[in-house]
Steps between C-alpha positions, in 0.01 A plus 500: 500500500734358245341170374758245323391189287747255503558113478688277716588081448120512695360688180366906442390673822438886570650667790611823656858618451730709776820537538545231726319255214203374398176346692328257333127640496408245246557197774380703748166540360516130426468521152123694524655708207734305186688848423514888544233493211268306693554751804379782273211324371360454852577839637716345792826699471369581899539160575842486346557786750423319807864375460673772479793446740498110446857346560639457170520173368771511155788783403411631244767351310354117596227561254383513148364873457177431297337832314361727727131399358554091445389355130249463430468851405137643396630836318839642472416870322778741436521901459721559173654863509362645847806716575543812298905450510479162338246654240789733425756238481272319251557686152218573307295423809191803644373451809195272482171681558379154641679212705668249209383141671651183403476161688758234622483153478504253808800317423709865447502543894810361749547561855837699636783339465422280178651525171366756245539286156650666211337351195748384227291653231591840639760696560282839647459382866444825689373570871150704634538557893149576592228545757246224538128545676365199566095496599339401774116537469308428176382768306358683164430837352732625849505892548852589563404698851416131639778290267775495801218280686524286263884401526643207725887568506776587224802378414798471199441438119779477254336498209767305244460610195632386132535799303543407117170287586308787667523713180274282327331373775473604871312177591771288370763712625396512897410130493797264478501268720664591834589834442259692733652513902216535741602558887681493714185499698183674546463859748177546650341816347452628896896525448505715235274765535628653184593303240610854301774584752688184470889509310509209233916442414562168226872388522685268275802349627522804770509769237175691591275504153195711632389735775197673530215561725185317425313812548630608149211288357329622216162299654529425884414178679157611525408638145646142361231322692253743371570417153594122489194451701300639282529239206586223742389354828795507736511218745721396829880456362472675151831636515523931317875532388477916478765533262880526484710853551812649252783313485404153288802357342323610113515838551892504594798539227567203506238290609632263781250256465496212751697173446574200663698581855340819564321551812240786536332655819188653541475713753218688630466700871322394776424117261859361499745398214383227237849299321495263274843370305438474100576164329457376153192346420529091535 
């Protein structure tokens, strides 16, 4: 299934998305559940799948895309240098003997299709096209033979980051305010069998930025669970971003950071593409 969270002049609802639209599950459960989050909680993604089929009730392009897991987040935790080639692409960098976690802040994550901001105290915007696992079933201390149980769906993460501020300080550098794309929806994990054999391709205005298969990982899926649950409980809709590939704008000569007009695309196979425009900060 591919589960959307969106909002209409009615307010936020949850549906399923096709090509021929989107069916308003939310409404059709009459409200039992106030988001995707909620869903997760309880367990019920079957009962979301009883309407599979539905007849679509908005175009896609009739709603506001909310992120694929709806605020309020729990825990946003992100994979820093998980792909050998960005390791490389890092000077001065070695390839971490353990996963380098570092959290995001609620009010970092937008939905597809809304502006990225572009701080004005910044000028070292740059672009992370990743893979994101969100959970499904609560758990702690989870062996990585049983951690694919434990996942609900994935989607898109581009994890904005401010360079210059990231040298002195990775938590203020991931957490500006809008700079973290979640979406465009959430995949069922019974769609993805394998989340290592899926192609992840970022795009900024067109010009393709990064390619690479997700199953050049240094830690998989699974051994990412392992870990992060081992020094924290992970609940329904914490949200794993696994880490971006080669290709970010500070490792090219020059950088071309992100400014106002750009647009970037995250794509990954078998999820969909997630696009958001980047504006200046209000």
């Amino acid at each position: 299934m591919k589960i959307i969270s969106f909002s209409t002049m009615s307010g936020p609802s949850f549906g399923l998305v096709t090509e021929a639209g989107i069916s308003d599950v939310g409404a059709r459960l009459f409200g039992r559940f106030a988001d995707i989050s909620a869903v997760l909680a309880a367990g019920a993604l079957d009962e979301v799948a009883r309407h599979i089929g539905a007849t679509p009730d908005f175009a896609l392009e009739d709603v506001t895309v909310l992120p694929a897991v709806p605020s309020p987040l729990r825990k946003v935790l992100c994979v820093g240098l998980n792909y050998r080639a960005h390791v490389a692409e890092s000077a001065g960098r070695a390839v971490p003997e353990q996963p380098r976690i570092f959290a995001r802040l609620a009010d970092t994550i937008i939905g597809h299709g809304e502006p990225m901001w572009c701080p004005p105290n910044s000028s070292h915007f740059d672009y992370e096209g990743e893979l994101a696992v969100v959970i499904g079933k609560a758990g702690r201390r989870i062996p990585a033979a049983r951690a694919l149980d434990h996942v609900a769906a994935y989607t898109c993460f581009n994890d904005g980051s401010l360079r210059d501020y990231q040298k002195h300080s990775v938590t203020a550098g991931k957490n500006f305010p809008r700079t973290g794309p979640l979406g465009p929806w959430l995949v069922t994990r019974d769609e993805i069998p394998d989340p290592a054999a899926l192609t992840l391709t970022t795009r900024v205005n067109g010009e393709q930025r990064q390619r690479t298969s997700t199953g050049d990982m240094i830690l998989d899926v699974a051994a990412l669970i392992e870990y992060i649950s081992a020094f924290t409980p992970l609940m329904p809709g914490d949200v794993i971003a696994t880490g971006t590939p080669e290709g970010v704008a500070h490792a090219r000569k020059p950088p071309p950071w992100l400014v106002p007009g750009d647009v970037v695309e995250v794509e990954i196979s078998g999820i969909g593409i997630l696009r958001n425009p980047v504006v200046a900060e209000p």
